[in-house]
ROSE-4610 file (N, C-alpha, C; in Angstrom, 1 decimal, always signed):
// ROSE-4610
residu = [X/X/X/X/X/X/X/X/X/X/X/X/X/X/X/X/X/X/X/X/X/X/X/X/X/X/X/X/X/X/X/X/X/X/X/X/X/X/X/X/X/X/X/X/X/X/X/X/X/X/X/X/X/X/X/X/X/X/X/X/X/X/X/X/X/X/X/X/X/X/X/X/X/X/X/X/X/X/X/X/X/X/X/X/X/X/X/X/X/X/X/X/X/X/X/X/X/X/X/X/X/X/X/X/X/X/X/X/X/X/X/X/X/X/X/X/X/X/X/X/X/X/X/X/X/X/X/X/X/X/X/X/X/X/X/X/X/X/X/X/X/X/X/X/X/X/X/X/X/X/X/X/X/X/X/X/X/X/X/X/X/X/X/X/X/X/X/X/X/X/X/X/X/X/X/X/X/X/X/X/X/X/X/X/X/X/X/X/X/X/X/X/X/X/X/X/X/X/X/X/X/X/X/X/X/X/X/X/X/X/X/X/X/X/X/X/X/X/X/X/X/X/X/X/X/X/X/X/X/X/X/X/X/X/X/X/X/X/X/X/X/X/X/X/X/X/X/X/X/X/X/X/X/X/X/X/X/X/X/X/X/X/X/X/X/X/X/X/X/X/X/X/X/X/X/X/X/X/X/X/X/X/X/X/X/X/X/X/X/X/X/X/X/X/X/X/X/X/X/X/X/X/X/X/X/X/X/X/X/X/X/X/X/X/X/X/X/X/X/X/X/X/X/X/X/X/X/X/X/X/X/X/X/X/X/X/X/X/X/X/X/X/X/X/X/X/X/X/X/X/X/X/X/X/X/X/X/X/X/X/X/X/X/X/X/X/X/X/X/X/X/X/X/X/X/X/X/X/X/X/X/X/X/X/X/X/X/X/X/X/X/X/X/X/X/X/X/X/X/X/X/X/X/X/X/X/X/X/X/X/X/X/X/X]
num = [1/1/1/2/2/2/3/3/3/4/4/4/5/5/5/6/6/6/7/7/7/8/8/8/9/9/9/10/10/10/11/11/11/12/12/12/13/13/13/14/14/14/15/15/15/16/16/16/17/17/17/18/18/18/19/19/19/20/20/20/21/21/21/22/22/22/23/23/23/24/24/24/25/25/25/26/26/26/27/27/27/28/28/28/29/29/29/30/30/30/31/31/31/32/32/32/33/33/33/34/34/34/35/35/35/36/36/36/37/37/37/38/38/38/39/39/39/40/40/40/41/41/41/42/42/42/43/43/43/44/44/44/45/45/45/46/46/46/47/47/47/48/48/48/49/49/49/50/50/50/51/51/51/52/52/52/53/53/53/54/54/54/55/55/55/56/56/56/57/57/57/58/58/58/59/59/59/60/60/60/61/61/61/62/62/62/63/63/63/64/64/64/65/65/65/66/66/66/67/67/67/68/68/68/69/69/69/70/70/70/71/71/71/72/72/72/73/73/73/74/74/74/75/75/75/76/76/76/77/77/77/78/78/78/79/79/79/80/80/80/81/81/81/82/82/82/83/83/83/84/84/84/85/85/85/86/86/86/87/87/87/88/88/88/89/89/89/90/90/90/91/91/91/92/92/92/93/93/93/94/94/94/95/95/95/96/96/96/97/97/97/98/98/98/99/99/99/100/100/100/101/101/101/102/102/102/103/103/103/104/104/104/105/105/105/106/106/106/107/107/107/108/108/108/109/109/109/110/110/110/111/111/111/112/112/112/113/113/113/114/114/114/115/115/115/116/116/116/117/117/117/118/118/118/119/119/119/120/120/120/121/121/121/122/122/122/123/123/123/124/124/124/125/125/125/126/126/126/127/127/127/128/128/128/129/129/129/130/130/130/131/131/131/132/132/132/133/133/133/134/134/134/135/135/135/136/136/136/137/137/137/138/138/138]
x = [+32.8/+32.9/+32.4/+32.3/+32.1/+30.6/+29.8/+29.0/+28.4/+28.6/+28.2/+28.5/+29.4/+29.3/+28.4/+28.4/+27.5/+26.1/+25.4/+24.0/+24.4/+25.2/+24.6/+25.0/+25.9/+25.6/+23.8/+23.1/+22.3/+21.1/+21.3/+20.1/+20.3/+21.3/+21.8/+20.9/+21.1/+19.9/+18.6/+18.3/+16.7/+16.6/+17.3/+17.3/+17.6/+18.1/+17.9/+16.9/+16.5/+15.4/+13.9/+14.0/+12.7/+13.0/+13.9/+14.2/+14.0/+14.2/+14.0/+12.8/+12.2/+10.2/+9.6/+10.0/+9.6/+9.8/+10.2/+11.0/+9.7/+9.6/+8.4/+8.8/+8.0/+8.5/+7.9/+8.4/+8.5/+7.0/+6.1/+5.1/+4.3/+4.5/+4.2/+4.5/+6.3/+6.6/+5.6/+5.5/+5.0/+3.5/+2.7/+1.4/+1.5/+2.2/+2.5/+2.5/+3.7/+4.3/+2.8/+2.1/+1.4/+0.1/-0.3/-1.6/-0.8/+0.6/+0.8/+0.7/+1.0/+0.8/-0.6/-1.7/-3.1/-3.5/-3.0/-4.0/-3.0/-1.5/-0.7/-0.2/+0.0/+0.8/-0.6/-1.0/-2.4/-3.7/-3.6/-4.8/-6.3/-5.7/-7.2/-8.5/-7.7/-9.1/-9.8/-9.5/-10.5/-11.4/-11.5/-12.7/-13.1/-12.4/-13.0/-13.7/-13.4/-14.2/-15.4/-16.9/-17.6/-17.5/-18.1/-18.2/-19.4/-19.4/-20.7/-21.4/-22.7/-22.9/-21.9/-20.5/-20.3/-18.5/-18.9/-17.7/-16.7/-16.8/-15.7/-15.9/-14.5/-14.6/-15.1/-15.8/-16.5/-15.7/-14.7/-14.2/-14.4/-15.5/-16.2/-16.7/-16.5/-16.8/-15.7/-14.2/-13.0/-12.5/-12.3/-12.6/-13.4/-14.5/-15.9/-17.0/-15.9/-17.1/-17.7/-17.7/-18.2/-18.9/-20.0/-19.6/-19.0/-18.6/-17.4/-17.4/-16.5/-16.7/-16.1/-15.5/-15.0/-15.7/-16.0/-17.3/-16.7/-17.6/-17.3/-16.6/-15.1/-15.2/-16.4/-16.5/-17.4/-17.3/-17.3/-16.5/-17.5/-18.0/-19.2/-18.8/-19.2/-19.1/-17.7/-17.4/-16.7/-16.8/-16.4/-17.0/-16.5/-17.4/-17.1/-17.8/-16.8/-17.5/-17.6/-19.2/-20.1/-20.1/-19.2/-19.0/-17.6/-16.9/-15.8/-16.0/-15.5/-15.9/-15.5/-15.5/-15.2/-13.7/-12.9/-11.4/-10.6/-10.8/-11.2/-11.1/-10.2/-10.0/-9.9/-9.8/-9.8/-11.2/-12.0/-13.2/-13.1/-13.1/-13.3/-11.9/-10.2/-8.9/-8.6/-7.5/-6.6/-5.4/-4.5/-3.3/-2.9/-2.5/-1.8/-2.8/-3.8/-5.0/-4.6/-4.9/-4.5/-3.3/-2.1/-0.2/-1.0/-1.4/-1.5/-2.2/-3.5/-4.2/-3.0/-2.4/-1.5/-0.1/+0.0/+1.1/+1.2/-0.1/-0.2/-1.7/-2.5/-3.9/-4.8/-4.5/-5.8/-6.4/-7.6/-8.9/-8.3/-9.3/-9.4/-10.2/-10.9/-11.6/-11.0/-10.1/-8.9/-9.4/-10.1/-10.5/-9.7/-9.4/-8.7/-10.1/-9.2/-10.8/-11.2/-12.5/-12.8/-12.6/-12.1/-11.7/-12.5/-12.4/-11.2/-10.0/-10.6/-9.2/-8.4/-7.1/-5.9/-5.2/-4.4/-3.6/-2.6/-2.6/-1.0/-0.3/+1.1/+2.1/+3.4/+2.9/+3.3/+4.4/+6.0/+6.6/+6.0/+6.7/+6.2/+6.2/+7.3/+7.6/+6.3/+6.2/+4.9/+3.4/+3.3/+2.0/+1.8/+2.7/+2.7/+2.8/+3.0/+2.7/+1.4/+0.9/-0.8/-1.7/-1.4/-2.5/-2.2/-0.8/-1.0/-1.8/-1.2/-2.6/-3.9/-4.2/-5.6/-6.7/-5.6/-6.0/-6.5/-5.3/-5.5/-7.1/-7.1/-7.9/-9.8/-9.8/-11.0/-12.1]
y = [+4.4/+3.8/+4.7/+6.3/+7.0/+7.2/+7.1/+6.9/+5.7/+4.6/+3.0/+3.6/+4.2/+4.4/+5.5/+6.2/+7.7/+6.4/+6.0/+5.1/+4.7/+3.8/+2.7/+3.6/+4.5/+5.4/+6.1/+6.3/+7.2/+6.1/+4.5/+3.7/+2.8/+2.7/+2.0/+2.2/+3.8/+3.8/+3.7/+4.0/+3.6/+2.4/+1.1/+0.0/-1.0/+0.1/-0.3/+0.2/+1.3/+1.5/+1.0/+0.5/-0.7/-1.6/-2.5/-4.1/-3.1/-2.2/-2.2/-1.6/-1.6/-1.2/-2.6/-3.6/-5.0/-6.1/-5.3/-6.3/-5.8/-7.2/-7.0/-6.2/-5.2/-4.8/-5.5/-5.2/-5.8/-6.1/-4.9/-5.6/-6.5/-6.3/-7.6/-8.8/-9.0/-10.2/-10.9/-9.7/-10.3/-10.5/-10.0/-10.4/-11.9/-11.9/-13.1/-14.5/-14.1/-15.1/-15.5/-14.0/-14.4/-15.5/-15.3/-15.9/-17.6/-17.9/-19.4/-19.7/-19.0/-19.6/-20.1/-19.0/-19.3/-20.2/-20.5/-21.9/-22.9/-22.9/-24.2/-24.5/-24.0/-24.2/-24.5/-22.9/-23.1/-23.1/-23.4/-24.1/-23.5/-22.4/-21.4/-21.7/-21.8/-21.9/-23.1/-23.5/-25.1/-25.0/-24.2/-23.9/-22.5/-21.8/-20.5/-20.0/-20.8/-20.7/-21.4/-21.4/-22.3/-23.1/-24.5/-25.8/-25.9/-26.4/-26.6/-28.1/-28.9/-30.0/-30.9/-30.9/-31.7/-31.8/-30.6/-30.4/-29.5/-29.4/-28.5/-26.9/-26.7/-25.1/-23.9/-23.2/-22.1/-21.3/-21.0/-19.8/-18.6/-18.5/-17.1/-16.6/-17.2/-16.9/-17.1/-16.9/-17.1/-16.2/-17.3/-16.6/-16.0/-15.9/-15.1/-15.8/-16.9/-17.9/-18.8/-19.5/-20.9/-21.8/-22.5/-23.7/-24.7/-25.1/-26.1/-27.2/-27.6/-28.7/-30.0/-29.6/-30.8/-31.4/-32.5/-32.7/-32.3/-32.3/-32.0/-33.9/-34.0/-35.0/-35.6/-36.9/-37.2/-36.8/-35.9/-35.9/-34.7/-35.3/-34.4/-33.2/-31.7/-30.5/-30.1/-30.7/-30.0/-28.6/-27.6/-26.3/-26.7/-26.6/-26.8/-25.6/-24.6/-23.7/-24.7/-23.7/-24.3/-23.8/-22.4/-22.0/-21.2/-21.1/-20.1/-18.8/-17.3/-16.8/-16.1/-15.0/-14.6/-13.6/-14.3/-13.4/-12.9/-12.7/-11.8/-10.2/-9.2/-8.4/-8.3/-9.2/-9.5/-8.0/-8.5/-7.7/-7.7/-6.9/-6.2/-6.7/-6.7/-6.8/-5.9/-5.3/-4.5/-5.5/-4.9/-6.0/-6.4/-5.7/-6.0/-7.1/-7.2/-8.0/-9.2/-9.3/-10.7/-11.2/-9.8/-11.1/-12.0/-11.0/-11.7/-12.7/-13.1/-14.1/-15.1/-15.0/-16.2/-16.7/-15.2/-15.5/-16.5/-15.5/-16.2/-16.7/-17.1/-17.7/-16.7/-15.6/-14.7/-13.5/-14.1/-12.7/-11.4/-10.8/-9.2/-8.8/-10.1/-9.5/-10.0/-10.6/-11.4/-12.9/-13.7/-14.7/-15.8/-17.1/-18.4/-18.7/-18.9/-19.2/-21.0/-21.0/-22.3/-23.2/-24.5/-25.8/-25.2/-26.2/-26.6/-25.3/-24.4/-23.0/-23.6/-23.9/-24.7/-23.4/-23.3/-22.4/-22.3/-21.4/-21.1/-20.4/-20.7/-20.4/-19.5/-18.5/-18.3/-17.3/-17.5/-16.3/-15.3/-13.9/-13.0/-12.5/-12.7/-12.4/-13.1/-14.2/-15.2/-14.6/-14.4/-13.6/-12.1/-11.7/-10.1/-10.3/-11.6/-12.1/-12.2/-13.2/-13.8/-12.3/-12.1/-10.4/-9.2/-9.2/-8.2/-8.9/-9.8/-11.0/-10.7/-11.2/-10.8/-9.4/-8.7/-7.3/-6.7/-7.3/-7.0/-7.1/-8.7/-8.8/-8.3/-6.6/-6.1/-5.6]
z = [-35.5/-34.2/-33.1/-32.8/-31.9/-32.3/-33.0/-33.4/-32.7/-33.0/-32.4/-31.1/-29.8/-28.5/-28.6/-29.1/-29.1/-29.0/-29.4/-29.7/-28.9/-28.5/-26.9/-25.9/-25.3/-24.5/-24.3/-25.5/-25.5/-24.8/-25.6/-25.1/-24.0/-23.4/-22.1/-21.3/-20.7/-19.7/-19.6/-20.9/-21.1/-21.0/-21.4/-21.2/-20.1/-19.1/-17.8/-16.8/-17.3/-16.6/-16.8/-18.2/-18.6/-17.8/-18.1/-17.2/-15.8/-14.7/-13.5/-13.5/-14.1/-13.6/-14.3/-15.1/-15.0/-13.5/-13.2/-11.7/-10.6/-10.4/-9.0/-7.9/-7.9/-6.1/-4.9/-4.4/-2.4/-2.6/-2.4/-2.1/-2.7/-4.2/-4.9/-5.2/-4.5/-3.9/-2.6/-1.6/-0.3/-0.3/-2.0/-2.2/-2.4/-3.6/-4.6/-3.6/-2.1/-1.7/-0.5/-0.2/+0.8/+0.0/-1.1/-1.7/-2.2/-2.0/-2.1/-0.4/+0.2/+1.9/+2.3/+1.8/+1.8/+1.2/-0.1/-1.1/-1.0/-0.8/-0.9/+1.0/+1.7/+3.1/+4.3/+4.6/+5.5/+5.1/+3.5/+3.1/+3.6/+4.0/+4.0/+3.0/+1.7/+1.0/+1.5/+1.8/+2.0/+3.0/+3.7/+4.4/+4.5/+4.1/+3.7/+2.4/+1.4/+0.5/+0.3/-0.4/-0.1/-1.1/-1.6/-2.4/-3.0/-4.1/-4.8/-4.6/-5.0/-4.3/-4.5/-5.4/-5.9/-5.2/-4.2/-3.4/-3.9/-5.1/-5.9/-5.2/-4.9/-4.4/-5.5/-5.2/-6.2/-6.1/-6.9/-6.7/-7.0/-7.7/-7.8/-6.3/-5.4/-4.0/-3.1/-3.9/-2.9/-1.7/-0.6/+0.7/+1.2/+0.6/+1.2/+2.3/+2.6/+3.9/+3.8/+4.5/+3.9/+5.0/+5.2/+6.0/+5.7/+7.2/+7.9/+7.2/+6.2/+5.5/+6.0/+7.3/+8.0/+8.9/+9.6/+10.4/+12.2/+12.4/+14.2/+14.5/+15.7/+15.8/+17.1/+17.0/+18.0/+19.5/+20.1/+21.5/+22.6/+23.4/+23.8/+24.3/+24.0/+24.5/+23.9/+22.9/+22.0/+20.9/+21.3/+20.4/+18.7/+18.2/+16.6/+15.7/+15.1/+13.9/+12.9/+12.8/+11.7/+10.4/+10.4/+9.7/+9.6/+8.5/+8.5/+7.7/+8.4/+8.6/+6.7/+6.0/+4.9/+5.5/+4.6/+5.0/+3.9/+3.1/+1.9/+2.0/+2.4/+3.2/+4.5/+5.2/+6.6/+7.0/+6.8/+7.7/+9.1/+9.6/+10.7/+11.5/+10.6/+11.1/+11.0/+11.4/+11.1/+10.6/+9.4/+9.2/+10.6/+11.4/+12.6/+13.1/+13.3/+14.4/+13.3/+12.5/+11.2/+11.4/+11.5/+11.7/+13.2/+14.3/+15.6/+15.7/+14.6/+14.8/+14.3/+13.1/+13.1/+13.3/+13.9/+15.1/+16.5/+17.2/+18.7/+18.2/+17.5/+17.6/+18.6/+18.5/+18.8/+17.8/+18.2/+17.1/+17.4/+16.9/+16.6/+18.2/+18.4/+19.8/+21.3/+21.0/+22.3/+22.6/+21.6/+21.7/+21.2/+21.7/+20.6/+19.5/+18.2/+16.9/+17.9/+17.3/+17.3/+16.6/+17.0/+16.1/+15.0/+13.6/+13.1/+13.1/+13.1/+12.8/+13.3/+12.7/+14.1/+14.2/+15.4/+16.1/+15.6/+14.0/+13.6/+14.1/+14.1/+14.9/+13.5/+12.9/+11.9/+12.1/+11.5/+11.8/+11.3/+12.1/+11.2/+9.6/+9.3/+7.8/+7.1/+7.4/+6.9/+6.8/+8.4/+8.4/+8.0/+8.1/+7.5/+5.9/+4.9/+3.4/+3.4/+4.6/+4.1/+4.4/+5.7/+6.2/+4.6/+4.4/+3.2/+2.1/+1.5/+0.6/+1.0/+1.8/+2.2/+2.3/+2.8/+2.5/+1.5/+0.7/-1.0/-1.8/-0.9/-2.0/-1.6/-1.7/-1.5/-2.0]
């Protein structure tokens, strides 16, 4: 019997310290959670990625820019991007310039994006998910 405690004493800790380096850390939760915000909530890929003729998004080009696959509506002197830009590391962000774009809807250079970008209003926990996502992926 002291024997059978002598062995699980000896492998207990090793066997908890396996199961706790299987366990996602923080920042791989706040990857994980930021890259469902991008393809499932604000649907970034849909105009940030580009389409082949048949409309299917290429993802061998995800997030890398695309044009605007939604049309301008009809309405005279309406500014419409023609293209979205590649956000796939956020080029030329800083994380911080990326939470603020989808926090308060301003660039890196103090500007509102042009339609279609819509003006997310993203808490921070949310945006500091998608900006670290994005980051990542460089």
């Amino acid at each position: 019997m002291r024997v059978i405690i002598f062995v699980l004493l000896l492998f207990l800790p090793a066997v908890a310290l396996a199961q706790g380096e299987s366990r996602p850390s923080a920042d791989s939760k706040q990857t994980g959670r930021g890259k469902y915000i991008v393809e499932n909530v604000a649907m970034c890929i849909q105009c940030h990625t580009p389409r082949d003729a048949n409309g299917q998004l290429r993802m061998t080009e995800y997030l890398m820019g695309a044009p605007v696959y939604v049309k301008a509506p009809p309405f005279p002197n309406m500014q419409w991007a023609i293209k979205a830009p590649a956000i796939a590391g956020l080029p030329g962000y800083t994380k911080e310039q990326g939470m603020r774009l989808l926090m308060e809807g301003i660039t890196a250079d103090g500007r509102r994006p042009t339609p279609p970008m819509p003006p997310f209003r993203m808490n921070r926990s949310d945006a500091e998910a998608v900006a670290t996502y994005l980051k990542s992926l460089k």
